[in-house]
Backbone and ligand atoms as CSV (ligand in chain L), in Angstrom:
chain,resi,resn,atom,element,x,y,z
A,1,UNK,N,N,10.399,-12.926,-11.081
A,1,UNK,CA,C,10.425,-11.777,-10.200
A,1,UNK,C,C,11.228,-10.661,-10.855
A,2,UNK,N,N,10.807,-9.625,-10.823
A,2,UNK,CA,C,11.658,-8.456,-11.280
A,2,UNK,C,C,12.716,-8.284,-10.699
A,3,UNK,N,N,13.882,-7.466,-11.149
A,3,UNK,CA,C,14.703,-6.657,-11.050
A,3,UNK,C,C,14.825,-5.140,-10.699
A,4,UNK,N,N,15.164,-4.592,-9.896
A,4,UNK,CA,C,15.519,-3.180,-9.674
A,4,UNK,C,C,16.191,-2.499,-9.972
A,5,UNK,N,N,16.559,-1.678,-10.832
A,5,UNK,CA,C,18.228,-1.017,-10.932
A,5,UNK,C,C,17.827,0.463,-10.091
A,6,UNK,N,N,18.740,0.753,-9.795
A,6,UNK,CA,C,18.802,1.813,-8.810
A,6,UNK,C,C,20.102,3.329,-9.501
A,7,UNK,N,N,19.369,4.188,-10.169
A,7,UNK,CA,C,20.491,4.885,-10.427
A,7,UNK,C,C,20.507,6.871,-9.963
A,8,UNK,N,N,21.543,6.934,-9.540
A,8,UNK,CA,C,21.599,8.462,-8.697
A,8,UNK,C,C,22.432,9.019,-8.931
A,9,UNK,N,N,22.903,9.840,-8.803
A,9,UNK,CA,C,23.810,11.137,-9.130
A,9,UNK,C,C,24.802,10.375,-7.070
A,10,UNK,N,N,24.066,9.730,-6.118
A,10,UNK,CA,C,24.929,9.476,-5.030
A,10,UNK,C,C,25.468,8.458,-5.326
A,11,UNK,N,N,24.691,7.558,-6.381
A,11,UNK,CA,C,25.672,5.922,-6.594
A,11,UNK,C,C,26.804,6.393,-7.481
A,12,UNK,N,N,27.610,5.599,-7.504
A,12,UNK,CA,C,29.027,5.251,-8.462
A,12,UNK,C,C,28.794,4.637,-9.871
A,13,UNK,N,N,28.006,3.844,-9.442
A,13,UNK,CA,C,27.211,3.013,-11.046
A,13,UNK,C,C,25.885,2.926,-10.377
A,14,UNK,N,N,25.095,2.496,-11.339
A,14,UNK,CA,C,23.582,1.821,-11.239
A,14,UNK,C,C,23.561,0.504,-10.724
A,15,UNK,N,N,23.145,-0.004,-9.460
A,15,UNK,CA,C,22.745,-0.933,-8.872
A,15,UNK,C,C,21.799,-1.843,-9.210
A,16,UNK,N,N,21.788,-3.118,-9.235
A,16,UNK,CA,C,20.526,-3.839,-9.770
A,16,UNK,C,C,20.466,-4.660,-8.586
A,17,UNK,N,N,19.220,-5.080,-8.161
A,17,UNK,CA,C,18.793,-5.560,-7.059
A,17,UNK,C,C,17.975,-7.041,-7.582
A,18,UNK,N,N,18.283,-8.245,-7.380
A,18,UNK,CA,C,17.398,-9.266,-8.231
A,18,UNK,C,C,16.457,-9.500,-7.401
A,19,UNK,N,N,14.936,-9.686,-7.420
A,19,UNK,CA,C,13.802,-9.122,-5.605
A,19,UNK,C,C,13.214,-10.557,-5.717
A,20,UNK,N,N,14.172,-11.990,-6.357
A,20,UNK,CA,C,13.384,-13.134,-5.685
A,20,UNK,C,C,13.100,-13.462,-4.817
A,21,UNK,N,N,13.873,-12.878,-3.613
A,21,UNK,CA,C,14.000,-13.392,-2.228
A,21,UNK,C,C,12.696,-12.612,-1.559
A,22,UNK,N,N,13.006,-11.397,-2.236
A,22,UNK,CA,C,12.175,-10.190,-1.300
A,22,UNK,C,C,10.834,-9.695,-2.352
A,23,UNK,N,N,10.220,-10.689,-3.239
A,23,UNK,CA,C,9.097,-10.296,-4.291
A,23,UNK,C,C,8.174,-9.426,-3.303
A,24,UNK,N,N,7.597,-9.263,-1.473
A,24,UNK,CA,C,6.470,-8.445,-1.714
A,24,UNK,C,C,7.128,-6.980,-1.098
A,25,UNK,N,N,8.490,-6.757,-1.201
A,25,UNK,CA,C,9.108,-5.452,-0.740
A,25,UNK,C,C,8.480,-4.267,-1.275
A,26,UNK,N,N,8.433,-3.019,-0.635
A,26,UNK,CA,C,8.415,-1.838,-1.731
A,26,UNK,C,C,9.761,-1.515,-2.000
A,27,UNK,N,N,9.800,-0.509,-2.845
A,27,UNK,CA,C,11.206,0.204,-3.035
A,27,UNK,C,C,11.923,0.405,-2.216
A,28,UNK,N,N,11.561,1.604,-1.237
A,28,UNK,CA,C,12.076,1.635,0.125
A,28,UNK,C,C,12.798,0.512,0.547
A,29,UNK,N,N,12.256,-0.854,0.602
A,29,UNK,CA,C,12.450,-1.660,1.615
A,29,UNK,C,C,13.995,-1.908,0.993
A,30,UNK,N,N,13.631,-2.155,-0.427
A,30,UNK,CA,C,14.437,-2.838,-0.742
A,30,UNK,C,C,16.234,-1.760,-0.715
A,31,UNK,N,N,15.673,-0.438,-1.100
A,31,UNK,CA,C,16.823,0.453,-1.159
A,31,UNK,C,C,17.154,0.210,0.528
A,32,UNK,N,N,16.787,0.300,1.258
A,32,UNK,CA,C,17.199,-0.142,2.758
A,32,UNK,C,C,18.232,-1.275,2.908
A,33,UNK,N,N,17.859,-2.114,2.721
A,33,UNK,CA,C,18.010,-3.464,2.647
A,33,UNK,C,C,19.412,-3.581,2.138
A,34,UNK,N,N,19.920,-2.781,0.914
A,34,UNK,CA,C,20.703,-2.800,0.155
A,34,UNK,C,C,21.532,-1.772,0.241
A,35,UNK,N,N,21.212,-1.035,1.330
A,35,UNK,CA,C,21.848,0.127,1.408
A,35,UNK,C,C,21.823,1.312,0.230
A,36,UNK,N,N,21.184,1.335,-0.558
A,36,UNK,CA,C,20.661,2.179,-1.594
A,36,UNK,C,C,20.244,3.650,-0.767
A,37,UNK,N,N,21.138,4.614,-0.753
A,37,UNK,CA,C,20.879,5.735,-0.080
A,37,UNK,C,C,19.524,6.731,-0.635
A,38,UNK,N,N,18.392,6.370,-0.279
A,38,UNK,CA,C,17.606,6.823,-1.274
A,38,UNK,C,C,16.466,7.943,-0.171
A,39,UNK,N,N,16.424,8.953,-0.027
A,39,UNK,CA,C,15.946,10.018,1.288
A,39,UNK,C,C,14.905,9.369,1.174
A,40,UNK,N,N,14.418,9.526,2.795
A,40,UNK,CA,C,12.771,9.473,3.030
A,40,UNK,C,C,13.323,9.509,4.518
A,41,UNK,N,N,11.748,9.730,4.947
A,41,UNK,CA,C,11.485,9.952,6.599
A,41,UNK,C,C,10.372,9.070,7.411
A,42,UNK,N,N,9.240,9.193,6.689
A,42,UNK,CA,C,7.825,8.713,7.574
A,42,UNK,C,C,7.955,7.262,6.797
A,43,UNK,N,N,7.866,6.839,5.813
A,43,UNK,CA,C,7.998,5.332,5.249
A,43,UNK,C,C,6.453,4.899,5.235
A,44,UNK,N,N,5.589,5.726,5.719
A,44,UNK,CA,C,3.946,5.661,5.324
A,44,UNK,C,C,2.977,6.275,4.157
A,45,UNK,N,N,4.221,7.092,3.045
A,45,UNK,CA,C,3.464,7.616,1.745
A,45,UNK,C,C,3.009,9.078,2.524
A,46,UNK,N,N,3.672,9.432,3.493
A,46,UNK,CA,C,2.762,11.366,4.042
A,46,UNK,C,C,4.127,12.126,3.803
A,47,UNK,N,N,5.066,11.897,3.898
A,47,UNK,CA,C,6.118,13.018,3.650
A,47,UNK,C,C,6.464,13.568,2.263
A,48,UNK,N,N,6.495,12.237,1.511
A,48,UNK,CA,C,7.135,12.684,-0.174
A,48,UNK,C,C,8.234,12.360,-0.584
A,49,UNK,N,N,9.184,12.705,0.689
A,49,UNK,CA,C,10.674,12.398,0.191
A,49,UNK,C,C,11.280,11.389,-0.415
A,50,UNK,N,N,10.329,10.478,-1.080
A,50,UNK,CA,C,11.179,9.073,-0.923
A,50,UNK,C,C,10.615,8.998,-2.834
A,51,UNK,N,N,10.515,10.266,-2.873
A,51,UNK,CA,C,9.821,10.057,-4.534
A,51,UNK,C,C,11.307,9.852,-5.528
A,52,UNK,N,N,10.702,8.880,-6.539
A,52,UNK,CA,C,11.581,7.974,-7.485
A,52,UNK,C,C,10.380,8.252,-8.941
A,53,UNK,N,N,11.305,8.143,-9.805
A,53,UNK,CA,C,11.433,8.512,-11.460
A,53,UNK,C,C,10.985,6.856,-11.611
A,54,UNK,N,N,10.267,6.312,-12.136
A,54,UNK,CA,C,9.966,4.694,-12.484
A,54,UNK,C,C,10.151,4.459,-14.418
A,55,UNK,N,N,10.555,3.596,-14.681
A,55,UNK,CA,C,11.094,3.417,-15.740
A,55,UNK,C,C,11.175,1.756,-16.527
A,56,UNK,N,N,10.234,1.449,-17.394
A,56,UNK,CA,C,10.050,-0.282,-17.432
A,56,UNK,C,C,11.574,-0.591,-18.168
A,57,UNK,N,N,12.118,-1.561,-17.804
A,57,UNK,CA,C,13.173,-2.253,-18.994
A,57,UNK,C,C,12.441,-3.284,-19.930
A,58,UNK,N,N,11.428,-3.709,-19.368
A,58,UNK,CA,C,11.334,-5.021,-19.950
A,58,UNK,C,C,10.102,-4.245,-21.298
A,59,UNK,N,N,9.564,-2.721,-21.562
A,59,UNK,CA,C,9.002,-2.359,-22.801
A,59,UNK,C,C,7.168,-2.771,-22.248
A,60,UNK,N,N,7.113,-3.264,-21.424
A,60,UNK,CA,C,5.901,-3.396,-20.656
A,60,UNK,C,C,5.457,-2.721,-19.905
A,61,UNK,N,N,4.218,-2.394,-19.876
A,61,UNK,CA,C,3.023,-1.401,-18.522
A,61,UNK,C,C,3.632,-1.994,-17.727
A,62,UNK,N,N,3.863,-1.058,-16.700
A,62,UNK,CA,C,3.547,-1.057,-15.449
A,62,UNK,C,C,2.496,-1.600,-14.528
A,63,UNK,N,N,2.228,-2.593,-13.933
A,63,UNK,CA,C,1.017,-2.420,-12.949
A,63,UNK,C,C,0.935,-1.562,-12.250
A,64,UNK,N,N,-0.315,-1.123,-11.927
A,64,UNK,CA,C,-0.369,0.300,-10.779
A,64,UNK,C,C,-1.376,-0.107,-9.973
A,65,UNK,N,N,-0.764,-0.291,-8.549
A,65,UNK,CA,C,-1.790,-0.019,-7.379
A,65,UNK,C,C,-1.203,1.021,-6.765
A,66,UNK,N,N,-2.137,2.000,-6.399
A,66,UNK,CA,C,-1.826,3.468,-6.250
A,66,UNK,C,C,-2.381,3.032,-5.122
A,67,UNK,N,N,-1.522,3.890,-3.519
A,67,UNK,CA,C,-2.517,3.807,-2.685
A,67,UNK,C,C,-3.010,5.310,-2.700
A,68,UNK,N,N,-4.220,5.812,-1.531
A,68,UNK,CA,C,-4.266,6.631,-1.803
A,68,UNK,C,C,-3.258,8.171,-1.082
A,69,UNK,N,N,-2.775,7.753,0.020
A,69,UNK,CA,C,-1.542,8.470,0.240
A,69,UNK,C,C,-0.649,8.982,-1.138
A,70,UNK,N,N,-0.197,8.202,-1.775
A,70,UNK,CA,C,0.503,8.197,-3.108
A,70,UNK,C,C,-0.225,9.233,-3.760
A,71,UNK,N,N,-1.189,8.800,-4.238
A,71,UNK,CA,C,-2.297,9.656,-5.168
A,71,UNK,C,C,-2.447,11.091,-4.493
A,72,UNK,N,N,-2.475,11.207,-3.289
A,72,UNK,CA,C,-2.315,12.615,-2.429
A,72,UNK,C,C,-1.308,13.291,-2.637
A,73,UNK,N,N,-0.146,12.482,-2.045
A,73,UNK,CA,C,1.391,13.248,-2.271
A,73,UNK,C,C,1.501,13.494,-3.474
A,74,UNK,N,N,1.731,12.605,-4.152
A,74,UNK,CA,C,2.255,13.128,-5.887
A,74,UNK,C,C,1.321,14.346,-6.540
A,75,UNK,N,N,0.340,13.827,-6.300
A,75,UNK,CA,C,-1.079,14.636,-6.778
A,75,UNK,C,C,-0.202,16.370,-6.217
A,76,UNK,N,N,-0.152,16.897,-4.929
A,76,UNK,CA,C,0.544,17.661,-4.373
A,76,UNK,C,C,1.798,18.512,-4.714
A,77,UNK,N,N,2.309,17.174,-5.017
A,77,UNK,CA,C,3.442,17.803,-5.329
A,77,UNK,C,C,4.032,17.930,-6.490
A,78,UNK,N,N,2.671,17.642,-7.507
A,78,UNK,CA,C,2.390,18.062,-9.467
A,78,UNK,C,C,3.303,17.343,-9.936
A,79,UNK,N,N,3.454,16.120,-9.389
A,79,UNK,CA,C,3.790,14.737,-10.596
A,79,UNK,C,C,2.290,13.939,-10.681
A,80,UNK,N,N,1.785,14.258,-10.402
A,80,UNK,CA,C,0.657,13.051,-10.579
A,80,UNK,C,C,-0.773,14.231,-10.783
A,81,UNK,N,N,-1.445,14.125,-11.835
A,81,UNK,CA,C,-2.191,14.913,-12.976
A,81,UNK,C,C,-3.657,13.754,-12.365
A,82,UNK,N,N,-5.059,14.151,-12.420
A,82,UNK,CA,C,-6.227,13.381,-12.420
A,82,UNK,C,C,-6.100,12.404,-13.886
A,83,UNK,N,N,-5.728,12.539,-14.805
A,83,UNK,CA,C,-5.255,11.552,-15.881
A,83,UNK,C,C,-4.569,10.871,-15.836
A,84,UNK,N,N,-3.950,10.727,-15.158
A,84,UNK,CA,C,-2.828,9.927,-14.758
A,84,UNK,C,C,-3.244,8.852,-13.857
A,85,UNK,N,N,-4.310,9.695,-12.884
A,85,UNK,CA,C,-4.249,8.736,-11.557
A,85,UNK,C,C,-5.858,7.612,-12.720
A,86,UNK,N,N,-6.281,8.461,-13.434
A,86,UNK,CA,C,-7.512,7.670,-14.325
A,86,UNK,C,C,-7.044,6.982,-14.790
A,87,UNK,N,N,-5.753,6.887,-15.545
A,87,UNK,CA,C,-5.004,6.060,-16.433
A,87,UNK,C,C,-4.755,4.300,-15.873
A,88,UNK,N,N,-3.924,4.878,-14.647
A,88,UNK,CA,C,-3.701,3.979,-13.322
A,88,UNK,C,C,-4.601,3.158,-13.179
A,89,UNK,N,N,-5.869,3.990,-12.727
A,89,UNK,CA,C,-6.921,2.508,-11.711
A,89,UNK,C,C,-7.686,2.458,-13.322
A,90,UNK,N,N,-8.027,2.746,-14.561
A,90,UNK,CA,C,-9.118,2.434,-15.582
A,90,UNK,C,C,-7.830,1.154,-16.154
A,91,UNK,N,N,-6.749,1.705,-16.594
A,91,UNK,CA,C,-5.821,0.762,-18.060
A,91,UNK,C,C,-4.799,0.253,-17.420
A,92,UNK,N,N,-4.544,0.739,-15.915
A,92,UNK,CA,C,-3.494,-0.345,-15.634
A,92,UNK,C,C,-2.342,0.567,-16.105
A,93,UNK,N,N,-2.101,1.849,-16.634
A,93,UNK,CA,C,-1.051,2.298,-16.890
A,93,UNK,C,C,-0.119,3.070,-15.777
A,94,UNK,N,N,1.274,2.406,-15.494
A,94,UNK,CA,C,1.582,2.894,-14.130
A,94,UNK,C,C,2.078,5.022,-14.770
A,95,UNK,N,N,2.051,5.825,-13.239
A,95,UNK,CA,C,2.516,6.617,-13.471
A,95,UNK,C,C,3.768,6.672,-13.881
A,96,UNK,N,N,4.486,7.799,-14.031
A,96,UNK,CA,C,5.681,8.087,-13.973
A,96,UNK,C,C,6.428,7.958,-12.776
A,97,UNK,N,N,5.904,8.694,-11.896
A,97,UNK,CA,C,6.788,9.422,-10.740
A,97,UNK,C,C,5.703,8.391,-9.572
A,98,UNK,N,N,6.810,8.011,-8.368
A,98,UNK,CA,C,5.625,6.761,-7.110
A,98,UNK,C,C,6.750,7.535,-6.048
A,99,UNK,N,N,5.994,7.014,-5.174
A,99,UNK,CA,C,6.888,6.418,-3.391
A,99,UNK,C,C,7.626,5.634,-3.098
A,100,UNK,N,N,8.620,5.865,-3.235
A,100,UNK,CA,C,9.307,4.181,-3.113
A,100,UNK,C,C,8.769,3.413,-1.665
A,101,UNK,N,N,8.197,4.213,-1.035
A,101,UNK,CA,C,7.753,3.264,0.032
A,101,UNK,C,C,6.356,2.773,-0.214
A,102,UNK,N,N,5.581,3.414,-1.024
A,102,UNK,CA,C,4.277,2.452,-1.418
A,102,UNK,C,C,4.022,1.275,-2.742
A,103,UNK,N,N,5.818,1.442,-3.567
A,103,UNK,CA,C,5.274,1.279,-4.826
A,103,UNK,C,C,6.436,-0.155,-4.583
A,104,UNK,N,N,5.035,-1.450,-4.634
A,104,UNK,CA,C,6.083,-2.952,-4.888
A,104,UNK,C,C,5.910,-3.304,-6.978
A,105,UNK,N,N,7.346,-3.544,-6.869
A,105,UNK,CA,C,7.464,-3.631,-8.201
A,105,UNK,C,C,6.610,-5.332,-8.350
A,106,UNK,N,N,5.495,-5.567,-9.034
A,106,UNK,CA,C,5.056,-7.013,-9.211
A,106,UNK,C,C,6.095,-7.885,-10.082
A,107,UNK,N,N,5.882,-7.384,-11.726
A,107,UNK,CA,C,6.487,-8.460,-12.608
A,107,UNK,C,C,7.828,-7.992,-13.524
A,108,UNK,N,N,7.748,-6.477,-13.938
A,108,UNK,CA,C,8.877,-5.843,-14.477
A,108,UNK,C,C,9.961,-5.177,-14.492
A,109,UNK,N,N,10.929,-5.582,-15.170
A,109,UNK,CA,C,12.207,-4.961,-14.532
A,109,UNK,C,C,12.339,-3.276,-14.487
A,110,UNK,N,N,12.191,-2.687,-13.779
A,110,UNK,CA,C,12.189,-1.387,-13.763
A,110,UNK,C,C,13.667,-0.721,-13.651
A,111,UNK,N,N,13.899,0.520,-13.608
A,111,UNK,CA,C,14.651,1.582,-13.344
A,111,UNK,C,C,14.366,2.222,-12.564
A,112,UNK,N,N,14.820,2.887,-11.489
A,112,UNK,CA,C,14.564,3.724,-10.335
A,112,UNK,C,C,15.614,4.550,-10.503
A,113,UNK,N,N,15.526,5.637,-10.612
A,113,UNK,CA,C,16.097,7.272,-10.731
A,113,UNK,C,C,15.777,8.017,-9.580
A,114,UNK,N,N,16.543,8.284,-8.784
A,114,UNK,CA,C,16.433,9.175,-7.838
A,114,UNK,C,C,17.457,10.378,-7.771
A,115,UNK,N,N,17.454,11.613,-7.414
A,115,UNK,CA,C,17.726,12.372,-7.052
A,115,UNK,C,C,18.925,12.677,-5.969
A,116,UNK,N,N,18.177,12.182,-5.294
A,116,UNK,CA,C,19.310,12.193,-3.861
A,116,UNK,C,C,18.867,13.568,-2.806
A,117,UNK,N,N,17.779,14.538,-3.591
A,117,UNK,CA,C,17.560,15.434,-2.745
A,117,UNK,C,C,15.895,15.094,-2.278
A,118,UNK,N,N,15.509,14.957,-1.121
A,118,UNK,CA,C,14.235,14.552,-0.713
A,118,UNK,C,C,13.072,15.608,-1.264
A,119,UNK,N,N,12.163,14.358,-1.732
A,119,UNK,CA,C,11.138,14.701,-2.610
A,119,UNK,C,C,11.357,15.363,-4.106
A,120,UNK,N,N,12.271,15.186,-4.599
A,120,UNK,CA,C,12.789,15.432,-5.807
A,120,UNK,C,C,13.246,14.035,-6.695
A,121,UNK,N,N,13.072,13.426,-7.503
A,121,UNK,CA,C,12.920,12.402,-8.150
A,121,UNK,C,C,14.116,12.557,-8.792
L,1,FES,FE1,FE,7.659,9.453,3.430
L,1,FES,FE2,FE,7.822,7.586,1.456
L,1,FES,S1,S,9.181,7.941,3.120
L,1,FES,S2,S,6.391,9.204,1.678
C-alpha cells in the first residue's frame, strides 16, 4: 500500500501517512482523517479547492482514473491540458495537478503539495 507525504507552507514538516489501513481513501479522506489541513468545501470534485501538486517517490507512473468532474475542474482551471487528460485514459500517465477528493492513491508513494490557499495547489 502506498504512502502519502503531505507537504505545505501550513505544516511544520512534511507528514507521511502509511494508507494500509485506509488503501480505498482519496486524499481528502485521508488529509481529514489525519487532520492534514488541506481547503476544500463540496468533497464531490465541483468546487476545486481541494487541488494538490501530485508527485511519485517511488520513480513510477502514476495510475490515473480521472473522474470526469476532475477532468472538468482542472480542465477549468488550466492545470489539466486535452493531452494530458489523453495521456491519462491512452498510457496510464497520471496528471500533475488532481482533487484530493477524487484522486485514491493505488500503489505509489506519492507527495502531496498543497498550498493552503483553496484551489491553488
Ligand atoms: Fe470540492 Fe474537492 S472538495 S472539488
Amino acid at each position: 500500500m502506498p504512502n502519502v507525504t503531505f507537504s505545505s507552507p501550513l505544516l511544520s514538516h512534511p507528514v507521511t501517512i502509511f494508507t494500509a489501513d485506509e488503501e480505498s481513501s482519496n486524499v481528502l479522506a485521508l488529509a481529514e482523517a489525519h487532520r492534514i489541513p488541506l481547503p476544500h468545501v463540496c468533497g464531490r470534485g465541483e468546487c476545486g479547492d481541494c487541488m494538490i501538486d501530485v508527485l511519485t517517490l517511488s520513480g513510477k507512473l502514476l495510475g490515473s482514473i480521472l473522474t470526469e468532474k476532475e477532468k472538468a475542474r482542472l480542465s477549468a482551471a488550466g492545470k489539466m491540458t486535452p493531452e494530458d487528460i489523453r495521456l491519462a485514459e491512452a498510457k496510464d500517465i497520471a496528471p500533475r495537478y488532481r482533487l484530493a477528493c477524487q484522486f485514491v492513491p493505488r500503489y505509489e508513494d506519492v507527495l502531496v503539495k498543497f498550498s493552503g490557499r483553496p484551489g491553488d495547489a
